[in-house]
C-alpha positions as a Python dict, from the first residue, in 0.01 Angstrom:
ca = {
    (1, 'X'): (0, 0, 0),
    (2, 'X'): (-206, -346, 57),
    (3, 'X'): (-431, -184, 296),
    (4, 'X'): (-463, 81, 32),
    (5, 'X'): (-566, -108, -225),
    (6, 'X'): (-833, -249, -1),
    (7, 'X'): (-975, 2, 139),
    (8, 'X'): (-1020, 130, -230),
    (9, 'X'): (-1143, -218, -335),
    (10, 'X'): (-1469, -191, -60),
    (11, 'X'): (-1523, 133, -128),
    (12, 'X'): (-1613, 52, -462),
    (13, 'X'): (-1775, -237, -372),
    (14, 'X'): (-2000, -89, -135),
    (15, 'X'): (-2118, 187, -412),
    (16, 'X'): (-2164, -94, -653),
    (17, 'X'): (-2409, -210, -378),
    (18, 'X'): (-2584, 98, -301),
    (19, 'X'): (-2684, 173, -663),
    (20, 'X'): (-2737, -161, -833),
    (21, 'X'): (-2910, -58, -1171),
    (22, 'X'): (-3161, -271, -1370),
    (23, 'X'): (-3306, -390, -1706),
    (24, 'X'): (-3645, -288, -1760),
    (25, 'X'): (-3858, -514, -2016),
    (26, 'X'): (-4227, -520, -2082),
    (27, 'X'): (-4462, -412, -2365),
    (28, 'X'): (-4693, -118, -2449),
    (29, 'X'): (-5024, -142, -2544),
    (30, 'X'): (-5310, 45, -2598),
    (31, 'X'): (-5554, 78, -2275),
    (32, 'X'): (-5871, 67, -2451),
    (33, 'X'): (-5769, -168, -2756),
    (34, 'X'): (-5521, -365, -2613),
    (35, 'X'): (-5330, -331, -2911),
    (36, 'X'): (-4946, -330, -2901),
    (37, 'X'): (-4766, 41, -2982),
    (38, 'X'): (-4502, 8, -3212),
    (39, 'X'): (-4228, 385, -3191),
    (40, 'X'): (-4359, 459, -2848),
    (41, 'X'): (-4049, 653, -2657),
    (42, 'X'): (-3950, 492, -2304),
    (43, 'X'): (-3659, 725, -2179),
    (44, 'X'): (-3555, 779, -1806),
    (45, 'X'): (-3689, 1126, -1693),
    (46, 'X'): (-3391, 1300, -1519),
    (47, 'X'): (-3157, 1148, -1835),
    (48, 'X'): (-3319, 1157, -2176),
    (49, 'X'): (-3025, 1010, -2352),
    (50, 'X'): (-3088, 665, -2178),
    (51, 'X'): (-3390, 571, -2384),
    (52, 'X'): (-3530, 361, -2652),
    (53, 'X'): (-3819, 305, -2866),
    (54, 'X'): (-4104, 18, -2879),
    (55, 'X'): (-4050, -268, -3179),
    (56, 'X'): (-4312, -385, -3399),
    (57, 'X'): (-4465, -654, -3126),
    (58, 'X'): (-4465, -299, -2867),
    (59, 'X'): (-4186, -458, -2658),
    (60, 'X'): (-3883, -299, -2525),
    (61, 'X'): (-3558, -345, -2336),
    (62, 'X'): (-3436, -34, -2129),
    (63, 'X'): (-3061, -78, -1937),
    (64, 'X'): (-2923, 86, -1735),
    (65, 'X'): (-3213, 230, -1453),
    (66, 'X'): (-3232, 267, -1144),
    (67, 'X'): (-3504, 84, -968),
    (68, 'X'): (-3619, 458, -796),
    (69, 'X'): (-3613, 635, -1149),
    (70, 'X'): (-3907, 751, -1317),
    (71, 'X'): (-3988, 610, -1659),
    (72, 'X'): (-4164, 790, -1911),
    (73, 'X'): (-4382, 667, -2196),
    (74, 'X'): (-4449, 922, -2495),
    (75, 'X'): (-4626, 914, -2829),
    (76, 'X'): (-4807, 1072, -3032),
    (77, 'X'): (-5206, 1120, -2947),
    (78, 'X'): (-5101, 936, -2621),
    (79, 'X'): (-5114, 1095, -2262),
    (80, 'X'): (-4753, 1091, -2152),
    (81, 'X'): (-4721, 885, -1816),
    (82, 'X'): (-4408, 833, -1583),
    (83, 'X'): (-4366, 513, -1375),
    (84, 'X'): (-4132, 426, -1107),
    (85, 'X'): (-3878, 120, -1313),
    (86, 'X'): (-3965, -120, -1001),
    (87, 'X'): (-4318, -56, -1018),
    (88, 'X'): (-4366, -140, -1420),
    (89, 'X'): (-4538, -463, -1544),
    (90, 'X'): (-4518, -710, -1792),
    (91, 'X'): (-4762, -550, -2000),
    (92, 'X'): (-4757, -112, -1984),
    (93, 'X'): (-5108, 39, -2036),
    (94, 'X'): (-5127, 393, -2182),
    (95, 'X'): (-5374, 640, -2274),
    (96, 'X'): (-5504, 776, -2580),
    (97, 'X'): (-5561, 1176, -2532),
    (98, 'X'): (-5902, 1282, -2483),
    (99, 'X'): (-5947, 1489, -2750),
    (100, 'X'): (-6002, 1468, -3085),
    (101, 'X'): (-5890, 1610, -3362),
    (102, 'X'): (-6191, 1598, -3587),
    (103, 'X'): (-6287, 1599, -3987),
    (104, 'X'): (-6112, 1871, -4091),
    (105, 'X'): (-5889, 1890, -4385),
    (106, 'X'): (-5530, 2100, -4417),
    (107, 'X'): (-5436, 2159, -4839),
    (108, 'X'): (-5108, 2275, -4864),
    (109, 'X'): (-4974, 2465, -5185),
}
C-alpha cells in the first residue's frame, strides 16, 4: 500500500510539473494614442470561460494559463489579436480597425 501511495504521489507530482500554469498581468492601450482601454475582453482562445475584462487604468489579471496558450484581446472598433501568454508585455498594444464608420445618422421610431 506504501509503495502505492507513492507511486500515486509522483505521478501527480510530475503532471503538476509538466503543466505549471501562470498569471498573466499587463495593460492595454491604444497603439496610436497610447491611451489605456478600459472593457477590453482578454479570454484564453481554446477556453472562453477563463477570461476577464480591462479596469478603468486598462490593466488586467488573467489566472490560470498556460504559458503555450493563445490570448486574445477583443473590443469594439479594435482588430482582435491573439498572443502567446509567455510572449505578452507589460504594456499590450492593439489596433484600432481601419475603417471608418463615417457621418451618418440612424433615427429610430
Amino acid at each position: 500500500m506504501k509503495k502505492i501511495s507513492i507511486i500515486l504521489l509522483l505521478l501527480m507530482s510530475f503532471n503538476n510539473l509538466m503543466a505549471q500554469s501562470i498569471t498573466v498581468k499587463a495593460k492595454v492601450i491604444d497603439s496610436q494614442t497610447g491611451e489605456a482601454l478600459m472593457g477590453v475582453n482578454v479570454y484564453t482562445a481554446d477556453n472562453k470561460n477563463n477570461g476577464t475584462v480591462t479596469d478603468i487604468t486598462g490593466n488586467f489579471e488573467l489566472s490560470n494559463v498556460l504559458p503555450e496558450q493563445e490570448i486574445v484581446f477583443s473590443f469594439l472598433g479594435y482588430k482582435t489579436k491573439k498572443i502567446k501568454a509567455d510572449n505578452i508585455t507589460k504594456n499590450r498594444k492593439i489596433d484600432p480597425q481601419a475603417r471608418s464608420i463615417g457621418k451618418r445618422w440612424y433615427y429610430c421610431r
